[in-house]
Backbone bond lengths (Angstrom), bond angles and torsions (degrees), N, CA, C in turn:
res aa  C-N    CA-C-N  psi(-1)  N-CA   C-N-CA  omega(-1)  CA-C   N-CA-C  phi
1 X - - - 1.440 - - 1.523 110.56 -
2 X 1.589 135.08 -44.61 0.921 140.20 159.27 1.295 113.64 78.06
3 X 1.378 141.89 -133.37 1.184 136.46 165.79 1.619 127.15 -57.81
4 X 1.187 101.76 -34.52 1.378 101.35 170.52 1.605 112.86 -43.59
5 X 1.296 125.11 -43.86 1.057 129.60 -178.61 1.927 132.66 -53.26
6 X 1.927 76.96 -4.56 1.727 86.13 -172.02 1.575 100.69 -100.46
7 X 1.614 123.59 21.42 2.043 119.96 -176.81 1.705 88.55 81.84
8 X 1.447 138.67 -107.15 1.009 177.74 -160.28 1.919 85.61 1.23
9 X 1.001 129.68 99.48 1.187 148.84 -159.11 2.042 83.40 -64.21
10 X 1.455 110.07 146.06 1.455 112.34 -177.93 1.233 111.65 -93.38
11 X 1.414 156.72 156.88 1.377 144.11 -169.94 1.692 84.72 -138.60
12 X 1.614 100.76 -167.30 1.718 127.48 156.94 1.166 98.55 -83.38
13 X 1.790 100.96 153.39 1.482 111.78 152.44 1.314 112.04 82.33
14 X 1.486 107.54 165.96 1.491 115.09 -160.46 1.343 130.22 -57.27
15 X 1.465 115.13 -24.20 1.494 118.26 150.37 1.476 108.76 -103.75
16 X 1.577 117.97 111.10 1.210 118.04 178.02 1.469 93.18 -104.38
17 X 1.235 141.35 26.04 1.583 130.56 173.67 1.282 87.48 -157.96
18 X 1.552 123.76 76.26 1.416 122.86 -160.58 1.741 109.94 -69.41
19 X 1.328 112.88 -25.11 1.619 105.46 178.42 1.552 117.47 -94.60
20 X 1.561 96.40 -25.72 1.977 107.66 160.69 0.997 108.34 -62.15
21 X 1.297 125.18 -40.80 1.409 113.44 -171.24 2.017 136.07 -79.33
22 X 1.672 70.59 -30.91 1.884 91.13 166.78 1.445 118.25 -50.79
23 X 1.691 95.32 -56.90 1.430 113.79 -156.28 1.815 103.56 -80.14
24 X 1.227 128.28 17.97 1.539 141.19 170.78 1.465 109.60 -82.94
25 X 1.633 106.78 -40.22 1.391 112.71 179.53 1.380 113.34 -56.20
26 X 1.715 109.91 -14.00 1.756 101.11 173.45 1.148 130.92 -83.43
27 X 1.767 106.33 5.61 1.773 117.42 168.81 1.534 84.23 -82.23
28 X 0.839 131.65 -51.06 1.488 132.11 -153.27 2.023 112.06 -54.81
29 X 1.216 95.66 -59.10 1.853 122.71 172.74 1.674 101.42 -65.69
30 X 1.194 116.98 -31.72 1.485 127.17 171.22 1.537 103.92 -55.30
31 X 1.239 100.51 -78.72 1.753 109.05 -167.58 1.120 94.16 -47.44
32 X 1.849 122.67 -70.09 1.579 116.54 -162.12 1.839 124.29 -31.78
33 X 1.598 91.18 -32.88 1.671 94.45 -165.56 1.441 95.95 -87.19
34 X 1.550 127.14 -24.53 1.374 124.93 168.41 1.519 115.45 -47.85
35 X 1.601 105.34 -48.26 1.703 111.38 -153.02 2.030 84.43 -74.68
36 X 1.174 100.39 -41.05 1.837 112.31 -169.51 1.277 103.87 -33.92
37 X 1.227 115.36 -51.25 1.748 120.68 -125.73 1.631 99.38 -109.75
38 X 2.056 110.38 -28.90 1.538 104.90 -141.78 1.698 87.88 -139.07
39 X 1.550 122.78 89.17 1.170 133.82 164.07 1.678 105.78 -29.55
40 X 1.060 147.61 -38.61 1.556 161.84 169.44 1.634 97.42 -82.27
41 X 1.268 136.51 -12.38 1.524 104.51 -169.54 1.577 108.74 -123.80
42 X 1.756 109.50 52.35 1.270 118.33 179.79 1.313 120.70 -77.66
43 X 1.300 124.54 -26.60 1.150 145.93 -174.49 1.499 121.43 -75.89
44 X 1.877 94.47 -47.01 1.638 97.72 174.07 1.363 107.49 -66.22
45 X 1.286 110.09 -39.01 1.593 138.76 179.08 1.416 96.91 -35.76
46 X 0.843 133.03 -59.24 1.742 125.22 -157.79 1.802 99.38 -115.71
47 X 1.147 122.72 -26.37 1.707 98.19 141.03 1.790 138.44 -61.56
48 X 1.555 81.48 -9.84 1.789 69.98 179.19 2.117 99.42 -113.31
49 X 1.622 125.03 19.53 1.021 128.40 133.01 1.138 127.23 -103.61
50 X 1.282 121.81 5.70 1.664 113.18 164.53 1.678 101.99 -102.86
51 X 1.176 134.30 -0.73 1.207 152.89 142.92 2.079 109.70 -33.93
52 X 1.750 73.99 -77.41 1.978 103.80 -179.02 1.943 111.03 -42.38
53 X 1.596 99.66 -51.45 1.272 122.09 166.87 1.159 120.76 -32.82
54 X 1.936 118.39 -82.51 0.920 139.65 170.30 1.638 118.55 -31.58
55 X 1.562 108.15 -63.75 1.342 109.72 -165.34 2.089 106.29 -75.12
56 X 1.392 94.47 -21.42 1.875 83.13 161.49 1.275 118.51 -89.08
57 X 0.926 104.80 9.84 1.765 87.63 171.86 1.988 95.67 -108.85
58 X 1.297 113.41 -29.26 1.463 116.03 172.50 1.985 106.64 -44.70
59 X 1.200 82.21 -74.78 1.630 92.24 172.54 1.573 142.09 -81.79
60 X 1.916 109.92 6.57 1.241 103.01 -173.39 1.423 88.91 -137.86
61 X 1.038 161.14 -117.68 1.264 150.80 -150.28 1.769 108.41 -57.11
62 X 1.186 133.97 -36.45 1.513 151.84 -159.09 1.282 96.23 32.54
63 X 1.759 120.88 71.22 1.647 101.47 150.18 1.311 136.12 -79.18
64 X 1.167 118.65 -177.19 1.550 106.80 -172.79 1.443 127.45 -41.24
65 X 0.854 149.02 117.01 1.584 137.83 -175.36 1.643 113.69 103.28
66 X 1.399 105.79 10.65 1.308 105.82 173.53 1.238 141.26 -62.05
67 X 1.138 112.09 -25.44 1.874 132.53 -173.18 1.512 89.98 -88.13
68 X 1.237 120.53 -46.69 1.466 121.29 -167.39 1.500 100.32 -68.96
69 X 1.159 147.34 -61.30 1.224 144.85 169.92 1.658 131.86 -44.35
70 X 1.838 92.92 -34.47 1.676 102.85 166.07 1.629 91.18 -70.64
71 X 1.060 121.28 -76.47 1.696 115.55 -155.72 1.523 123.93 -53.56
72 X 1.771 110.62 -20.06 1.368 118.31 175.96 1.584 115.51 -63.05
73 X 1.472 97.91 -60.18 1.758 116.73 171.56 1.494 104.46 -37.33
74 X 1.559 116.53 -79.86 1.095 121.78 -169.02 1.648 111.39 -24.32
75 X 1.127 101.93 -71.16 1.715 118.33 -178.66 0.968 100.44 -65.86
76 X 1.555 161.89 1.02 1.338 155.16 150.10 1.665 98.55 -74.99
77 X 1.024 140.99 -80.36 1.249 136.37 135.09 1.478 124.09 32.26
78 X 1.258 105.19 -89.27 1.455 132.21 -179.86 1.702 95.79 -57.56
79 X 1.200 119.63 -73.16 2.093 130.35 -177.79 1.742 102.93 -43.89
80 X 1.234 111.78 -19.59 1.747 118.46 -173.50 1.368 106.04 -89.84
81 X 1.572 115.59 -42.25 1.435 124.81 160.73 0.999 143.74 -64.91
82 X 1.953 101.33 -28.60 1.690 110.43 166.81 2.090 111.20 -81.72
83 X 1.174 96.91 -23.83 1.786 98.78 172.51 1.053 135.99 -99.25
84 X 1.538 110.74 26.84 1.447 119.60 -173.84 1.236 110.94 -100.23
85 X 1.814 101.55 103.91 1.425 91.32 -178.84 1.494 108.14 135.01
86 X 1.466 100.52 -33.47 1.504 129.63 -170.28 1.737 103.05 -75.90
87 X 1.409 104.60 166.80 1.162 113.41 -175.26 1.752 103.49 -95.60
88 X 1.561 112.11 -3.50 0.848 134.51 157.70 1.714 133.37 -81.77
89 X 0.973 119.67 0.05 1.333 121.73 -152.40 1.599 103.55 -90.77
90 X 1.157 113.95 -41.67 1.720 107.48 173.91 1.949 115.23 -31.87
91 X 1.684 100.40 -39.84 1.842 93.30 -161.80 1.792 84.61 -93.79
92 X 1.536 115.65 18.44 1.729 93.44 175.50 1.868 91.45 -84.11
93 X 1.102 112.15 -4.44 2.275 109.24 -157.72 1.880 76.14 -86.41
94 X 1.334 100.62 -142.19 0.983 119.07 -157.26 1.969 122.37 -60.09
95 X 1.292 111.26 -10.76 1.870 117.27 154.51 1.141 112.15 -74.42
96 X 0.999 117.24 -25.55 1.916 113.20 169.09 0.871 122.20 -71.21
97 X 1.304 106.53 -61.95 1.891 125.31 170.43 1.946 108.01 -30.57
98 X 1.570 106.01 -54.64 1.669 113.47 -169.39 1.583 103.23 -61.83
99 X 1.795 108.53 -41.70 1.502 120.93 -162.87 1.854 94.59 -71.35
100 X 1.327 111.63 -49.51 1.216 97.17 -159.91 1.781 104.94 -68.49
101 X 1.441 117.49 -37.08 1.686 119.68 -162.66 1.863 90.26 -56.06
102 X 1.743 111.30 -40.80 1.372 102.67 -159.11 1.364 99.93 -70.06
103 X 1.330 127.56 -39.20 1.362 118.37 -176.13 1.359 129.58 -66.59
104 X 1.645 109.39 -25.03 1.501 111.92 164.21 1.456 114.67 -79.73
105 X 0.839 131.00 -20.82 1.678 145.68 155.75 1.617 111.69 -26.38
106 X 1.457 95.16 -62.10 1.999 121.83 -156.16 0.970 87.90 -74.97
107 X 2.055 115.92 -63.08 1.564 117.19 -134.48 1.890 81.36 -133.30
108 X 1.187 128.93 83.88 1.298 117.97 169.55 1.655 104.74 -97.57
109 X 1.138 107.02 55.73 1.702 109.24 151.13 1.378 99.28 -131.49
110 X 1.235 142.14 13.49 1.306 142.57 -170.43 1.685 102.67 -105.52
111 X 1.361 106.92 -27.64 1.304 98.29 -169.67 1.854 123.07 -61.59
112 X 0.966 102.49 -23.91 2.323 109.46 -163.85 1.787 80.89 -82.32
113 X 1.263 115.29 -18.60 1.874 102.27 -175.00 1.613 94.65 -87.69
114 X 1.270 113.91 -45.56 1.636 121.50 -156.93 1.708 98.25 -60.36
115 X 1.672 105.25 -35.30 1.580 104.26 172.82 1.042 127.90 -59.85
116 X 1.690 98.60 -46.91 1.589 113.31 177.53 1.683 116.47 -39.20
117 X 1.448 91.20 -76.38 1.488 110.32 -179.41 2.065 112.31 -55.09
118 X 1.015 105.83 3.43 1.602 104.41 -177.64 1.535 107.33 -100.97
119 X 1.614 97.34 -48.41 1.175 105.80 -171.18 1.554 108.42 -58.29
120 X 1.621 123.20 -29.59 1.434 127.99 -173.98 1.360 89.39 -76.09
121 X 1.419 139.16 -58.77 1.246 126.75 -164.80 1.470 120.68 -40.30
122 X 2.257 101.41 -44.58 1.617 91.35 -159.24 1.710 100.30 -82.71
123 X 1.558 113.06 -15.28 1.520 124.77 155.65 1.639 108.19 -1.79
124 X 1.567 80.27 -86.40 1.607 117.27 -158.10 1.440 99.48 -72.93
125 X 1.400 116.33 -33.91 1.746 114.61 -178.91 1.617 114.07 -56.48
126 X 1.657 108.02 -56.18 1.077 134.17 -177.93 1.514 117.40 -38.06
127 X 1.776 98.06 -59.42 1.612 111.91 -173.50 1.567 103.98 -70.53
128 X 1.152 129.63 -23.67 1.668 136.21 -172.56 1.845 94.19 -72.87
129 X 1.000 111.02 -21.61 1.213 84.72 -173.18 1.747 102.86 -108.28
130 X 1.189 107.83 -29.00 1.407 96.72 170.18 1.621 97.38 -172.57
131 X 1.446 109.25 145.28 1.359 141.23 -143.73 1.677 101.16 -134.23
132 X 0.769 130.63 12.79 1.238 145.95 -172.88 1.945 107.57 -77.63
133 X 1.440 107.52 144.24 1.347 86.02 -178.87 1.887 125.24 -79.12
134 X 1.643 113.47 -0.51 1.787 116.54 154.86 1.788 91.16 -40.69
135 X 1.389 138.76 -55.20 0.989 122.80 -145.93 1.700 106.14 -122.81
136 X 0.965 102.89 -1.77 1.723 93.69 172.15 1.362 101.52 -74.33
137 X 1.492 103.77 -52.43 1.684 99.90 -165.63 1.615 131.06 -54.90
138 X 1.302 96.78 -42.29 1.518 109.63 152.30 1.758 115.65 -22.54
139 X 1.157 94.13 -80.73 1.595 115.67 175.75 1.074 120.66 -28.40
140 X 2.150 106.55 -49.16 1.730 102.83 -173.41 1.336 100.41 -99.49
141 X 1.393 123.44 22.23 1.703 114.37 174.53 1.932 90.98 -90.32
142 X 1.596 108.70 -43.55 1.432 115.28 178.90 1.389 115.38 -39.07
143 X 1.506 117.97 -56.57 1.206 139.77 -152.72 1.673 101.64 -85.84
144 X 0.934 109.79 -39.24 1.975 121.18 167.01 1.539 107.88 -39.21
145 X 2.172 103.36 -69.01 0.895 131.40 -163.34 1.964 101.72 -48.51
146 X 1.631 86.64 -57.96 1.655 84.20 -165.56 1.512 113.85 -82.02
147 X 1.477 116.32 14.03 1.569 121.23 -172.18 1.813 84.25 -87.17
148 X 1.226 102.26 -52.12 1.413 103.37 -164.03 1.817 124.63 -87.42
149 X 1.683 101.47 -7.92 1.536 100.62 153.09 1.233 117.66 -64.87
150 X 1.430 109.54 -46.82 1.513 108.42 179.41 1.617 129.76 -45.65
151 X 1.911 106.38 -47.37 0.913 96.85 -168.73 2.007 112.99 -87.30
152 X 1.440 109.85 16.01 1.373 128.14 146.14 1.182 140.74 -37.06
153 X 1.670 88.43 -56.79 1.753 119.84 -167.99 1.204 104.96 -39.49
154 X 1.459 136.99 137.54 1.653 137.14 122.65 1.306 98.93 41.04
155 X 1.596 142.50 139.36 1.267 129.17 163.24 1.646 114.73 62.25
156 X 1.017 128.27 -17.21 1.713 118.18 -165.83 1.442 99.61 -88.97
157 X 1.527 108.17 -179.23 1.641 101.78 -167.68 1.511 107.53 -97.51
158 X 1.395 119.62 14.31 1.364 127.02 177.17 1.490 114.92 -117.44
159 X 0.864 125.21 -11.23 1.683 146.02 147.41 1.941 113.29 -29.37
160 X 1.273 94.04 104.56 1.454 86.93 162.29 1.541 105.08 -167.45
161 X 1.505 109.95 107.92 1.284 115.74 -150.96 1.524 127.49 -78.94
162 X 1.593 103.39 5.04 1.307 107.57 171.51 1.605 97.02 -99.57
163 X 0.829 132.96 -47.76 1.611 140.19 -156.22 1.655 100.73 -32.07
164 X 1.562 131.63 162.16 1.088 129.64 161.63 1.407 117.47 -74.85
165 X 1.500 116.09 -24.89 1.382 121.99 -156.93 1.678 103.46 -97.50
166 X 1.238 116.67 75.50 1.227 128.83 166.40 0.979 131.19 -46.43
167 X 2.032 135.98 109.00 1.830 119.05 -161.42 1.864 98.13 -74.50
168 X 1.704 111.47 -35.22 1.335 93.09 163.04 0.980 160.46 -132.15
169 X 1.360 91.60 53.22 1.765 121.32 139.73 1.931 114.71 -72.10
170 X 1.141 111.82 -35.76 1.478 100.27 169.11 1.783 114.30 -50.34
171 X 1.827 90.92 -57.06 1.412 100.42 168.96 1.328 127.49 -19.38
172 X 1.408 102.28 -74.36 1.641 116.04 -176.89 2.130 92.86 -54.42
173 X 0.781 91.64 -70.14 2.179 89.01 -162.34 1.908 102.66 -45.55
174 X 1.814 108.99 -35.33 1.472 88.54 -167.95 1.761 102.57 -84.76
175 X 1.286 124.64 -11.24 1.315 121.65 -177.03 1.738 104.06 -74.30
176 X 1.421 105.99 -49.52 1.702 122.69 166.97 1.511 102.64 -31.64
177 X 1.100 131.07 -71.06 1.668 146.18 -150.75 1.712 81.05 -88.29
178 X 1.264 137.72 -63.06 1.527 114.58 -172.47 1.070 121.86 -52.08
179 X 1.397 127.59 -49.44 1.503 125.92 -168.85 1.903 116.10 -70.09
180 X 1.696 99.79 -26.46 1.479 109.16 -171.54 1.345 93.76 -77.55
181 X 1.857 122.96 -46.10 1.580 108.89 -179.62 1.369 112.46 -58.17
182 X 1.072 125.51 -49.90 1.736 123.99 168.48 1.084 133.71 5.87
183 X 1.786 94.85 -78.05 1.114 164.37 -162.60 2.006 100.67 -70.20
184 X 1.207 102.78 -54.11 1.486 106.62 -158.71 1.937 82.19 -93.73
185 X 1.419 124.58 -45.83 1.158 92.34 165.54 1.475 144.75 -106.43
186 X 1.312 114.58 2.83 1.341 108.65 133.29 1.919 157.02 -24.90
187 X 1.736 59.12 -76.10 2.119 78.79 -168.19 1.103 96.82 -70.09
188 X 1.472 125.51 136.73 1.645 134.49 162.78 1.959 89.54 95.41
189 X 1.079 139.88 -16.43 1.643 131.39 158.27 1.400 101.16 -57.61
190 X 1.209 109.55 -68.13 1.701 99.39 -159.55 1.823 83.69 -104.75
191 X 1.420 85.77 175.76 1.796 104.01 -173.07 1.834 89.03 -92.81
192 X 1.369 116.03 131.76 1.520 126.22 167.21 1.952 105.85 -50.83
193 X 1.219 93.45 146.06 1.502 114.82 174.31 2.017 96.20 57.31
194 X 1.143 117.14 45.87 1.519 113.07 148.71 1.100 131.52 -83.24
């Protein structure tokens, strides 16, 4: 189903999900101000522009390999967020990145679960280490964002695929602004792998 699946009516041409596709550039402005600001937040930094990447080419040109590149990022992304911090976190950078492209490659019906289940991990990773509101709030801007992409989607009761006001396009900007606030106050607070 692919993009269709996000309402956002498909057109010609290089933005074929012209407000999905805009609003991707805020993984992009995300990372930059990540890598800018947070000597420690290089990593989130360029998961949340290979994120930006991914989801414009999902929704604005869709060349071949597009879904595969939105869904790889994402979950590169997400595995960078659940190991930050971890004694694990080195194979979330670039061994993840190889593991996850090959696995969406082989088995690309695995990927919308592999998100699922990641995103709960770095959830639950995140709050274990601190629960504090620097990091709750983050969380319920996330949890807003993706309550209300969903109910956007294709079929949902916020769906209307000509409209300008895209639910996920909010998606993309409130997930953008959660992970970078996180991110900016997080990373560099505590020392990584404590």
């Amino acid at each position: 189903m692919g993009a269709a699946a996000d309402c956002e009516a498909i057109g010609v041409g290089f933005l074929g999900q012209p407000i999905n596709t805009l609003t991707t550039l805020g993984f992009v402005l995300a990372g930059i101000i990540v890598i800018a600001r947070r000597r420690d937040g290089g990593w989130i930094g360029m998961g949340l522009i290979a994120t930006g990447i991914g989801s414009l080419l999902f929704h604005g040109p869709m060349p071949p390999g597009n879904e595969w590149a939105h869904d790889v990022t994402l979950a590169w992304l997400v595995t960078i967020l659940a190991g930050w911090g971890s004694r694990w976190e080195g194979f979330t950078h670039l061994p993840a990145l190889a593991v996850i492209g090959i696995s969406f490659a082989v088995l690309p019906a695995i990927a919308d679960t592999f998100a699922v289940v990641m995103t709960f991990v770095a959830v639950i990773s995140i709050l274990r280490r601190d629960h504090t509101p620097v990091t709750v709030a983050p969380l319920l801007l996330l949890a807003a964002a993706a309550v209300f992409g969903r109910l956007g989607a294709t079929g949902g009761p916020l769906c209307d695929p000509e409209s300008l006001f895209q639910p996920h396009a909010v998606w993309h900007l409130g997930a953008a602004i959660a992970v970078a606030w996180w991110a900016l106050a997080r990373v560099g607070s505590q020392s990584p792998r404590s």
